[in-house]
C-alpha positions in Angstrom: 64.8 40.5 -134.3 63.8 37.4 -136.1 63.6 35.7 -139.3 59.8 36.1 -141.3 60.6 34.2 -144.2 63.8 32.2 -145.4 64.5 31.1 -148.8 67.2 28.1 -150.2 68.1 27.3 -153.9 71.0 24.5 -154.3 71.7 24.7 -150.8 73.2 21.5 -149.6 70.6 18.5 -149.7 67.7 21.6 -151.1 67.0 21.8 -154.6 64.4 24.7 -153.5 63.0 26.0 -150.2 60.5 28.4 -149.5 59.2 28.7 -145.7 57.8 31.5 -143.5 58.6 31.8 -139.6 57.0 33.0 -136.3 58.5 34.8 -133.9 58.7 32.1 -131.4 59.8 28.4 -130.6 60.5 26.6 -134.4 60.6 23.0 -134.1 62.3 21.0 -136.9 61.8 17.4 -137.0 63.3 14.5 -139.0 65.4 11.8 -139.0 69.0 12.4 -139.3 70.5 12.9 -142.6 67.3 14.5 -144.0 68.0 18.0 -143.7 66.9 19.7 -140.3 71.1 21.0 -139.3 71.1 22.3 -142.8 68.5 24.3 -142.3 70.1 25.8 -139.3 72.8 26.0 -140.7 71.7 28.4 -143.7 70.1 30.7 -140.9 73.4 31.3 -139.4 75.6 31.1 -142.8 73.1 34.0 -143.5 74.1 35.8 -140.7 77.9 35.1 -140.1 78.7 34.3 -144.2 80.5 31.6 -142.7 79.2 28.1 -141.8 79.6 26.9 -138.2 80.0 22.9 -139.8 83.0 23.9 -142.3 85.4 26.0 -143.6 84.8 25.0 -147.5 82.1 26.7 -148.7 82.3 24.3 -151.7 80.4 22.1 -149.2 77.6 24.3 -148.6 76.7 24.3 -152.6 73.9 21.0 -154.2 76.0 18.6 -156.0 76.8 19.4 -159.4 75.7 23.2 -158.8 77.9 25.9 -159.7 75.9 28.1 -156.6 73.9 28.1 -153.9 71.7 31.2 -152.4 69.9 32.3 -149.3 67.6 34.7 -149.0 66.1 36.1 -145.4 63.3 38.9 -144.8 64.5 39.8 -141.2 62.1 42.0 -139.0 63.6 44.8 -136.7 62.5 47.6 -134.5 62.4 49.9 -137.6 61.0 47.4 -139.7 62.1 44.5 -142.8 65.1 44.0 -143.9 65.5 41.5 -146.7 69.6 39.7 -147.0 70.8 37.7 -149.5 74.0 35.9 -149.5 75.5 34.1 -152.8 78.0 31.6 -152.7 80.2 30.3 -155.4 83.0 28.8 -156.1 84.6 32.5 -156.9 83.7 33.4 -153.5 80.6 35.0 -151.8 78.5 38.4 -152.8 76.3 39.6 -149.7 73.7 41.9 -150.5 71.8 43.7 -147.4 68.5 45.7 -148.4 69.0 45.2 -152.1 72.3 46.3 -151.7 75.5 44.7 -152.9 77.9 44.8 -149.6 81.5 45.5 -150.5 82.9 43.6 -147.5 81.7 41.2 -146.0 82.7 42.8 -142.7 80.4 45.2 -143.4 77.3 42.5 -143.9 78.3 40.5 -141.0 75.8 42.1 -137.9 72.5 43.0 -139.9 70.9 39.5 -138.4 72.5 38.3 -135.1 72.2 34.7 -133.9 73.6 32.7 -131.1 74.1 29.2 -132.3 74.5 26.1 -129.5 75.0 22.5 -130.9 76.1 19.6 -129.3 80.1 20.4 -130.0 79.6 23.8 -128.4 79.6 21.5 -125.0 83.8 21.2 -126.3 83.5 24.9 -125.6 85.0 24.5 -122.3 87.2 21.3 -122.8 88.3 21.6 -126.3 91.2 23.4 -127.3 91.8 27.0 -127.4 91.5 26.9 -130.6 87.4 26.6 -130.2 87.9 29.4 -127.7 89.6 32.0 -129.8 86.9 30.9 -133.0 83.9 31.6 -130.3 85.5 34.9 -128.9 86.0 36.5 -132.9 82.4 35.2 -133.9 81.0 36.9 -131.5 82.7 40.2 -131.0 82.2 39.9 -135.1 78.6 40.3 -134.9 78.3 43.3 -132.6 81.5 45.3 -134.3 82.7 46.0 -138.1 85.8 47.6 -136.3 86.8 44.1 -134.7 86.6 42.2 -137.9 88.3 44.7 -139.9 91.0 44.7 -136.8 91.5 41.1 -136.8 91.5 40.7 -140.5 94.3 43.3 -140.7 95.8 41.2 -138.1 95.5 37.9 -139.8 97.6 39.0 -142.7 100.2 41.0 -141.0 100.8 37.2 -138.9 101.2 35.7 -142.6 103.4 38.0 -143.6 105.8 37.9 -140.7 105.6 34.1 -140.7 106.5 34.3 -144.1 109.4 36.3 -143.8 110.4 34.1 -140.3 110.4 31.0 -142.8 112.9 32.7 -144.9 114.8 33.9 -142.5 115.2 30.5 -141.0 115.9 28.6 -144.5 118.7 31.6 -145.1 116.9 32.7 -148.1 117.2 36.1 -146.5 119.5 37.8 -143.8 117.9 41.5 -143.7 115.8 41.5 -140.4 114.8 45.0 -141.0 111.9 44.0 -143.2 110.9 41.5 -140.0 111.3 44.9 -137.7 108.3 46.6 -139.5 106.6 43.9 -139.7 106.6 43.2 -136.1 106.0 46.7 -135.5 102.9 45.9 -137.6 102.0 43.5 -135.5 102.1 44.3 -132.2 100.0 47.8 -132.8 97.1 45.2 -133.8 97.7 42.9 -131.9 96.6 45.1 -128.7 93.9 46.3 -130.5 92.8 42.5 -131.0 93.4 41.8 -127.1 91.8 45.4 -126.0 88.5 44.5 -127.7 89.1 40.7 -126.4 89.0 41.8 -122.8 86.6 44.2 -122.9 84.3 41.1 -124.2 85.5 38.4 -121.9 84.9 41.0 -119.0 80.9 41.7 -120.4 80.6 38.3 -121.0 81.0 37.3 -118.0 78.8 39.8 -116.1 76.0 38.1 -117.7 77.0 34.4 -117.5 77.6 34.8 -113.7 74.3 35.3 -112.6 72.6 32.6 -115.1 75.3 30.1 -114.2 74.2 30.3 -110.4 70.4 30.0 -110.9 71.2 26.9 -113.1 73.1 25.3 -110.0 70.7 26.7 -107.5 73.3 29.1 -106.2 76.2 26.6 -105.0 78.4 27.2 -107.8 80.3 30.4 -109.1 81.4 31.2 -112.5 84.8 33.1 -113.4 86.0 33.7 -117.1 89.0 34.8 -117.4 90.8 36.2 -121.1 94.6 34.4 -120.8 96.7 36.4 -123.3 100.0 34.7 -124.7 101.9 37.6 -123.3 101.9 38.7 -120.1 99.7 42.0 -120.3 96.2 42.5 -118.4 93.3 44.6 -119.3 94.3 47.8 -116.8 97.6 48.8 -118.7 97.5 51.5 -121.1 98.5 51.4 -124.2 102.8 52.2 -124.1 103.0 49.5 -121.2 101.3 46.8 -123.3 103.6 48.2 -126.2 107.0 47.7 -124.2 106.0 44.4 -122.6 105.0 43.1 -126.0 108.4 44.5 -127.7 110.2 43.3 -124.9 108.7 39.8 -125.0 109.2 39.3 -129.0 113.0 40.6 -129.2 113.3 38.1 -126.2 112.0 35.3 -128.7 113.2 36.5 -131.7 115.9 34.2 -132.1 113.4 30.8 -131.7 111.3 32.7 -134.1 113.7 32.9 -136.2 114.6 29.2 -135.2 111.4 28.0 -136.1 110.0 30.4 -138.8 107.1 30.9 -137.1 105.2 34.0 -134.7 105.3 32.1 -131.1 102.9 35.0 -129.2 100.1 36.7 -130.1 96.2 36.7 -129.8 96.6 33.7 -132.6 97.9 31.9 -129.4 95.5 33.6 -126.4 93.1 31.3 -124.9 89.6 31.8 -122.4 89.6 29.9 -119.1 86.3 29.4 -117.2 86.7 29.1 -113.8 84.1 27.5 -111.2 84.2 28.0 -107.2 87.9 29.0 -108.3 89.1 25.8 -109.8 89.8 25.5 -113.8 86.2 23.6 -115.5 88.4 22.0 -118.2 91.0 19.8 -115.6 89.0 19.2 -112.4 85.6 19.9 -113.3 82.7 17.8 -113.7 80.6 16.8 -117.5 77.4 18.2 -115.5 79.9 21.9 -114.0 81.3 22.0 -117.8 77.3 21.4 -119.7 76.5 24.2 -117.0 79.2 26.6 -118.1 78.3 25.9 -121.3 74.9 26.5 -120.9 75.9 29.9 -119.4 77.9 31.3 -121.6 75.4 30.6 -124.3 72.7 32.5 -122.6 74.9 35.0 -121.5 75.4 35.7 -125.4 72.3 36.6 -126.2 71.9 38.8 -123.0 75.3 40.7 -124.4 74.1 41.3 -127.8 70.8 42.2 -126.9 72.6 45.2 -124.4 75.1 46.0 -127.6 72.5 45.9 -130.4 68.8 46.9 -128.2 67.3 43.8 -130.5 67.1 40.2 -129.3 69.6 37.9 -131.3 67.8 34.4 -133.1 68.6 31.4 -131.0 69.6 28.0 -133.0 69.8 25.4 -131.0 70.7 22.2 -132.8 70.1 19.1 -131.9 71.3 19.8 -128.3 68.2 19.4 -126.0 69.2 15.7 -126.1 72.5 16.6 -124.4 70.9 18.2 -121.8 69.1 17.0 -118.7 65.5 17.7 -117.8 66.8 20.3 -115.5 69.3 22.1 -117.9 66.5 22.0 -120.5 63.5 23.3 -118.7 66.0 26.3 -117.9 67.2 26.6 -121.4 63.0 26.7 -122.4 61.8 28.6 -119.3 65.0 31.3 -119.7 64.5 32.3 -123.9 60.2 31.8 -123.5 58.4 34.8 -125.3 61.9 36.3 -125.7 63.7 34.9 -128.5 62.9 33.6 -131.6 64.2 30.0 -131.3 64.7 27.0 -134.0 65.1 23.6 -132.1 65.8 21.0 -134.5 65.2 16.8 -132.8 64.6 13.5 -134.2 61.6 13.7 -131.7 59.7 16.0 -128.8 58.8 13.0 -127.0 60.2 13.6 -123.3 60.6 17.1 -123.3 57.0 18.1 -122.0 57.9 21.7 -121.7 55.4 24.4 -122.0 57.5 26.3 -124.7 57.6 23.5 -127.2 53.7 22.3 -126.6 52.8 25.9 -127.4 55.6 25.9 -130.7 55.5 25.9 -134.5 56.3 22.5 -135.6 58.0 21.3 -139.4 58.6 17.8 -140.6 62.2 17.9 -142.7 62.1 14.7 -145.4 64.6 14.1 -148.0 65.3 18.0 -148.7 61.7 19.1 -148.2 60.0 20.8 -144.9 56.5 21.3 -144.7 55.3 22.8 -141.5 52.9 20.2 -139.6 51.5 22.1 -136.3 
């Protein structure tokens, strides 16, 4: 798939943008602060509804705008399919085809992209936190079930937190109320983790092989899903239930203790594994840019098996953070396969035959004008 024309009204720094694309390598160029990440950035707001820079969608809207729209004519196998995507400071309305979405969960996969920007390198050394937010983006965009799942989860977890909080500040001594809810809550809660591991376990099938062509076969690459709670991806479903129960009624009095849920996929991390040792503590910057690297790749390998349709690649101003080496396998790996938006303060140094042959725009002060 990829993106034929995309469209911006009081959208950031744009008063008004109207551009087509080629399905091929995009270059956006421009000084910083001009423009070129917001442009990305509306590509993959487009697709996820969410922005990859922040969680206030206030943000996203032109100063002193009450809105902001983007538009996207995105071609498929079986043809065009024009999205829209409203955002105000009620909320968002999606429209897919003309069509008013009533979820956003069901919007969410109609345009699949694979974003990698410089603090997608913290992939591997930030916290689990960046983990568990990569892991739900990206089952997201292949399954509606997931993100209905783990929304479902996400307010059962505020509930029960709620009710731990009043439990622990006595304004409430009936813990059968905190029984359903866990009950509630585990039954997602393996739902969450089953669709997790299935992920982590594709995921890496395709990583492993790209992350030993990019270190010329001496290195190998293991990623591993590390639940909160002692349950692997073999067990059927009444063993993960009685470990689970059996682990939160061992708890439940620090629960109560700290009016908070202590386990859970809200607290599961990833861990990437190279030649058997943990990339985060004893890894190298070049062994955690590879694994980055690889996983990234591997993305758009996994959606293309799940979906049958290439995903659009945004790399943002991370060629830079790369070395010739990592680069020329980044440009040589998506050539002639993916469409691809690069956005750089300049090309210079990266002679690569996938950029010489690329479509070229200048971004200015909230305009782009396409220059090659």
């Amino acid at each position: 798939m990829y993106i034929e024309r995309l469209q911006l009204m009081d959208y950031r720094n744009y008063e008004s943008l109207e551009v087509d694309f080629e399905n091929k390598v995009n270059v956006i160029l421009g000084e910083n602060a001009q423009g070129k990440t917001n442009v990305m950035e509306s590509i993959y707001v487009l697709a996820m509804a969410k922005s990859h820079r922040t969680s206030n969608d206030k943000d996203l809207i032109r100063w002193d705008r009450d809105y902001a729209k983007i538009k996207g004519r995105i071609k498929k196998h079986h043809g065009s399919v024009p999205l829209e995507l409203v955002i105000s400071k009620k909320g968002k309305k999606a429209k897919c085809n003309h069509l008013e979405q009533k979820k956003l969960s069901q919007y969410i996969g109609n345009m699949n992209v694979v974003m990698f920007a410089p603090e997608d390198l913290h992939l591997v050394k930030g916290s689990p936190q960046v983990r568990r937010r990569f892991i739900d983006m990206e089952i997201g965009q292949v399954s509606s079930v997931y993100l209905h799942e783990m929304s479902q989860y996400q307010k059962i977890l505020q509930q029960r937190n709620h009710y731990l909080k009043l439990l622990q500040m006595k304004k409430n001594n009936d813990e059968t109320m905190l029984d359903v809810l866990t009950e509630q809550f585990i039954q997602l809660a393996i739902r969450v983790m089953q669709r997790r591991f299935e992920f982590i376990r594709l995921l890496e099938e395709w990583a492993r092989p790209i992350h030993a062509g990019i270190s010329r076969g001496l290195e190998e690459l293991k990623i591993i899903y590390k639940p909160s709670i002692h349950v692997s991806e073999e067990m059927n479903w009444s063993k993960m239930v009685n470990i689970i129960e059996g682990k939160m009624a061992d708890i439940r009095t620090k629960e109560i203790e700290r009016g908070v849920t202590l386990v859970g996929p809200h607290r599961d991390d990833v861990q990437f594994l190279v030649n058997g040792r943990d990339v985060q503590t004893f890894g190298s910057q070049g062994q955690q840019r590879t694994t980055a690297l690889s996983v990234k790749l591997a993305e758009i390998e996994l959606i293309h098996s799940e979906i049958g349709e290439y995903p659009i690649l945004l790399l943002d101003d991370v060629l830079s953070e790369l070395d010739d080496y990592r680069q020329s396998h980044l440009l040589n790996t998506i050539q002639g396969k993916v469409q691809t938006f690069v956005t750089t303060t300049s090309v210079d140094g990266i002679d690569h035959e996938t950029l010489n042959e690329a479509s070229t725009y200048r971004v200015e002060a909230g305009t782009m004008m396409r220059v090659k």
